[in-house]
Residue, then its C-alpha position, 0 to 999 in steps of 0.5 A: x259522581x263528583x262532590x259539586x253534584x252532591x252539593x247541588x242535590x242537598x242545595x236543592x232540597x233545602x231551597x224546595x224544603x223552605x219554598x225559596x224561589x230564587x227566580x223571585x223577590x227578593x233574589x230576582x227582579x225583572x226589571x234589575x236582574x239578580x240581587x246579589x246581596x240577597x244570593x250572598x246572604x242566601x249562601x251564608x244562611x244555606x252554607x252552614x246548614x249543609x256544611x259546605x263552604x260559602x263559595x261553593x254554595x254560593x256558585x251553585x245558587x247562581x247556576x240555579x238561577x239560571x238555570x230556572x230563569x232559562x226555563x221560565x224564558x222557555x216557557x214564555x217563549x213556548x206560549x208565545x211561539x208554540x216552539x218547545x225548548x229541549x236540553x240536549x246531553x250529548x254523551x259518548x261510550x265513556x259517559x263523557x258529556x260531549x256537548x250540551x245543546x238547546x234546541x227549538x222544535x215545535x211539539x206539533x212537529x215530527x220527531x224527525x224535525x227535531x233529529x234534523x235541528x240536533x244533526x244540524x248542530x252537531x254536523x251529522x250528514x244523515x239526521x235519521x242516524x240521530x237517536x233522541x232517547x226521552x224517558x227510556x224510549x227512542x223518539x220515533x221520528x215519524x210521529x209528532x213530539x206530542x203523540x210522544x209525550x214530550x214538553x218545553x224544558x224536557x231533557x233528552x239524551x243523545x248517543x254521539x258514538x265515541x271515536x267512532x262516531x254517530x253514523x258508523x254506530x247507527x249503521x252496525x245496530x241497523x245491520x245488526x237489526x237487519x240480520x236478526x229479522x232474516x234468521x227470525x223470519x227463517x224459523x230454523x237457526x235459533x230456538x229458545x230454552x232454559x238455563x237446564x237446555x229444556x226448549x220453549x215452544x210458542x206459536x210462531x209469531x209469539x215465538x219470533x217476537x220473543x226471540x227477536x226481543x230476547x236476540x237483541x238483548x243478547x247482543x247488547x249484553x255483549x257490548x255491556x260486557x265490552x263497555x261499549x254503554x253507548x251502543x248498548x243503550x240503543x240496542x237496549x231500548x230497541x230490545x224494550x221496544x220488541x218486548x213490549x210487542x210481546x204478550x204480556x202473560x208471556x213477558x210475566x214467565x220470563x226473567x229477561x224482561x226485569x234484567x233488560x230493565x235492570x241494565x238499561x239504567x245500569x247504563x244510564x249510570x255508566x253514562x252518567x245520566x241522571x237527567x233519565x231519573x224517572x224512568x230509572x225508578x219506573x225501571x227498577x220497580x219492574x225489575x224488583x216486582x220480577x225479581x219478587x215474582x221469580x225468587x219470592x218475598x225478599x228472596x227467600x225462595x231463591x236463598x232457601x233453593x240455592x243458599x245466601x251465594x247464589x249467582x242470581x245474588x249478584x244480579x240482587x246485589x245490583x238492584x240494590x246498589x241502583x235503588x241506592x244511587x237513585x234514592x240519593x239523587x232524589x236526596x232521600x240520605x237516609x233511605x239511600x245508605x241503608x240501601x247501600x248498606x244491603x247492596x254491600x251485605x249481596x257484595x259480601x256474600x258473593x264476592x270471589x276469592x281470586x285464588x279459587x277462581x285462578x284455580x278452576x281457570x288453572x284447570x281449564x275451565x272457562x272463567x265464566x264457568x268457574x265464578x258462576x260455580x263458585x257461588x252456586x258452590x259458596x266458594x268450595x272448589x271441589x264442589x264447584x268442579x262437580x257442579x260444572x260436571x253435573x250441569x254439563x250433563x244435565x244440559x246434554x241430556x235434556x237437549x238429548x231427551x228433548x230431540x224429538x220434540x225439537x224435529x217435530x216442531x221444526x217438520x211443522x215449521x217447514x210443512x208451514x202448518x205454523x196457522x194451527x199451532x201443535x204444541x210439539x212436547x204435547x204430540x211426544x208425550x201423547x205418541x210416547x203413550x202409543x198413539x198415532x202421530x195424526x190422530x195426536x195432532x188432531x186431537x190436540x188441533x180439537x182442545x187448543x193444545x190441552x193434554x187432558x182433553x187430548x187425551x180423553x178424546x183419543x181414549x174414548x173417542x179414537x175412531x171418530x177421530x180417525x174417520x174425520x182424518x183426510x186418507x193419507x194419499x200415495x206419493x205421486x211418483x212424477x213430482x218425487x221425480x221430478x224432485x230427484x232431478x232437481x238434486x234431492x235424495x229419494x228418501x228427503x223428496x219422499x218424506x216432504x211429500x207426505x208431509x206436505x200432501x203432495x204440494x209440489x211447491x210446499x215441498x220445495x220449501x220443505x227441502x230448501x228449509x231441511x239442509x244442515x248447511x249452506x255448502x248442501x244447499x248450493x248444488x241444488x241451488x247450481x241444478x235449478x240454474x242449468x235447468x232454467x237456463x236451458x229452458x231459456x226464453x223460448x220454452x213452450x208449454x212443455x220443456x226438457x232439460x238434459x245434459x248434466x242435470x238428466x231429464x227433466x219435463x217441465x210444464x211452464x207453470x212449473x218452470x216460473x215456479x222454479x225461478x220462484x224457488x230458486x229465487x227463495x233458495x239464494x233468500x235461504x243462502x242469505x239467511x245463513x250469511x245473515x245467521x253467521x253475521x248475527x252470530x259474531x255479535x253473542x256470547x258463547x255462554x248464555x249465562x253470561x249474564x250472571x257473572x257479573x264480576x262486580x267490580x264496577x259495582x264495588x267501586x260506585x258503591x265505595x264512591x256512593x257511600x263516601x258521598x252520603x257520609x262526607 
């Protein structure tokens, strides 16, 4: 934030506070032009009143003019025309403005109209690697700029890709995007839980919209950590996008969805881009009202759990800060120091002492897990290192006592009985109570997952419940087999058919879901293959398969129905490649987010404050 910009916010206040309108009489006349007595005693006049020197004051007055006679010449142009005017800010990683653009697109045109005007001007080969970012959202370049809310005069932003450039960075977050649909649609690689490691359960298309949203949020948490606030700003606003796809009851229990708020303007002031200022405040209340919801009125919830240093306190502490940045580009002085005044008190009381944090490091101990403990500690070493012990170990042993509820949910995934969705944690707690696991499940399919209800049915009402259960049928020995033959164990085919009523296809994809890793599932994959090639083109109504892989009689239907799980088997090989690349682009420690160092912050607080008292 430089001094001439502070200058032309105080400039524009005052001119908006005494109704001067320098486009008009007596500065401005259509017919002469600028009247430049008129701007030199203006700047005289103003330049005292703000204490700035004459020659600045009377610099920004003209770049003013201008600039308002340039939206009222786009304007005109717009009626005239119906072509709509856009300021275009190019920036890169740094927040350095690259170029400033002015470009003409119709509103009733589509928004990939205006990515190829923008491609054009900076000679990008592919307009759709262009992003277009309009009050917090990317301009969808299938639907109309006005569908999207945009007008004449409005300020975008578009990310250039620092050294790397726009293509190769569009590329990475569509790979990245990519990756993330395959592990979500395999429903096996990744799970929710909380900051203790207790698992969240959802049905399935709850679950994978919120885990994709919560995924892409990872990865741009890293590349914040990286400073790379070019790249993390799409993937940013790609997370909001998913977000908002969720329920809303859902997004209400979890914090993520106020931090994603947070860090998007975060990096908005990383790359300098005040022209984002209202949707920075739209922001920063849903993250205040999140913050209020989780920790309490002026947090008290959270300073009477946890004590003044929590580590969520510096996630507080930099609301505050970009409540204060923001309440001064909007030139409210006095609301804007006070808030940096309170930004300052969060600063104090969870600033680390670089010798204790050396310390813990000294120890061994990862840095994240020394400053996170530090402040949940107040600075106190010995309690620091006791604090990592217990949570490593209240982590283990929530992850350990919720195993069974983990299996369970994942046998039905696989079983593909995600349509009616059992709250697995529901099925342990009902079984660990002595009932049978198929009278619990139905119990639980009757009251739409309510415990209480379950429960009272299968007290009073438990030979009802199992007279309308389907008899359990014997597995058919031909299909377990004939599933041995194809390279699984007795003991694995026999459990996917009784979980699966002897669906010979249901339980293939039960198996295919079922290995630990790629190098288990590629001999199977090898097996099917030798099989189908035998058979050949010229199999009949009934084939036989021999050699290396023993005796297989074959039925043609069951031979297409083979090409069609091997086909879904190298998909499974796929999802694991797609798992290991998407895998590269999260942190080791999902709590990451609270170790902030807050050095950044520090330092535009000082420069903030130094401004407002200059």
């Amino acid at each position: 934030m430089s001094q001439i910009n502070n200058i032309f916010i105080k400039l524009r206040a005052r001119l908006r506070e005494r109704d001067i309108k320098l486009w008009e009489e007596p500065y401005y006349f259509e017919e002469v032009g600028s009247i430049e007595s008129e701007m030199d005693r203006l700047a005289r006049d103003i330049s005292g009143e703000l204490g700035i020197s004459v020659s600045d004051c009377r610099i920004a007055l003209t770049e003013l003019q201008d600039g308002a006679l340039r939206k009222l010449a786009a304007r005109k142009e717009f009626n005239d025309t119906g072509l709509a005017t856009f300021n275009v800010r190019c920036v890169d990683s740094a927040g350095g403005t690259v170029q400033m653009l002015e470009i003409k697109c119709s509103l009733g045109g589509l928004g990939s109209d205006l990515q190829a005007e923008v491609a054009k001007k900076l000679d990008i080969d592919d307009p759709s690697h262009v992003k277009c970012i309009s009050a917090g959202r990317i301009i969808n370049g299938h639907k109309t700029l006005a569908s999207q809310g945009l007008k004449t005069n409005q300020h975008l932003m578009v990310v250039v890709g620092g050294t790397n450039g726009v293509q190769e960075l569009h590329e990475r977050i569509q790979r990245i995007r990519a990756d993330l649909e395959i592990v979500a649609d395999a429903d096996r690689f990744m799970e929710m839980e909380d900051q203790d490691g207790r698992p969240i359960f959802l049905p399935r298309e709850e679950n994978r919209s919120l885990l994709m949203a919560l995924s892409m949020y990872e990865v741009a948490r890293v590349a914040m950590r990286k400073e790379n606030f070019d790249e993390a700003l799409l993937i940013l606003l790609e997370a909001d996008e998913l977000f908002s796809q969720c329920d809303s009851k859902l997004l209400e229990g979890v914090d993520n969805y106020a931090l994603i708020n947070l860090d998007i303007v975060w990096c908005y002031l990383r790359l300098k881009n005040i022209t984002q200022l209202p949707d920075a405040q739209r922001r920063l209340d849903i993250c205040e009202r999140g913050f209020v919801k989780s920790y309490g009125e002026q947090f008290i919830r959270l300073f009477s759990i946890k004590g003044p240093s929590s580590p969520e306190r510096a996630l507080i502490m930099r609301l505050h800060l970009l409540q204060g940045v923001l309440l001064f580009h909007q030139n409210r002085r006095d609301e804007a120091y006070e808030k940096l005044e309170v930004a300052t008190m969060d600063l104090n009381e969870v600033k680390m002492n670089d010798t204790e944090l050396s310390t813990l490091v000294e120890m061994g101990y990862e840095e994240l897990d020394a400053r996170l403990a530090l402040r949940s500690c107040a600075g106190q070493v010995d309690r620091a290192i006791q604090f990592i012990q217990e949570r490593s170990e209240r982590i283990r042993e929530e992850r350990q006592k919720s195993a069974a509820e983990r299996k369970v949910n994942q046998e039905m995934i696989s079983a593909g009985q995600g349509q009616d969705w059992i709250n697995p944690r529901s099925i342990i707690r009902l079984m660990e109570m002595g009932y049978e696991r198929r009278l619990v499940v139905e119990a639980l399919k009757r009251t739409k997952n309510n415990l209480d209800r379950s429960l009272d049915l299968l007290q009073r009402h438990s030979d009802e419940l199992r007279a309308s259960l389907p008899p359990i049928p014997p597995v058919d020995e031909s299909l377990l087999t004939t599933l041995q033959h194809l390279g699984f164990s007795e003991i694995s085919a026999r459990d996917a058919l009784e979980t699966t009523g002897n669906s010979f296809q249901k339980s293939l994809k039960f198996l295919l879901k079922s290995f630990p890793n790629e190098s288990e599932l590629l001999p199977v994959i090898e097996t099917l293959t030798k099989i189908l090639d035998v058979q050949g083109p010229s199999s009949s109504t009934s084939a036989t398969a021999n050699s290396t892989t023993s005796q297989v009689d074959l039925s043609t239907s069951k031979v297409n129905m083979l090409k069609t799980v091997l086909s879904e088997a190298k998909s499974e090989i796929e999802s694991y490649n797609a798992f290991k690349r998407f895998n590269e682009n999260l942190a080791e420690n999902s709590n990451h987010y609270l170790n902030l160092p807050l050095d950044q912050e520090e330092q535009i607080l000082i420069e903030y404050k130094r401004l407002l008292e200059g």
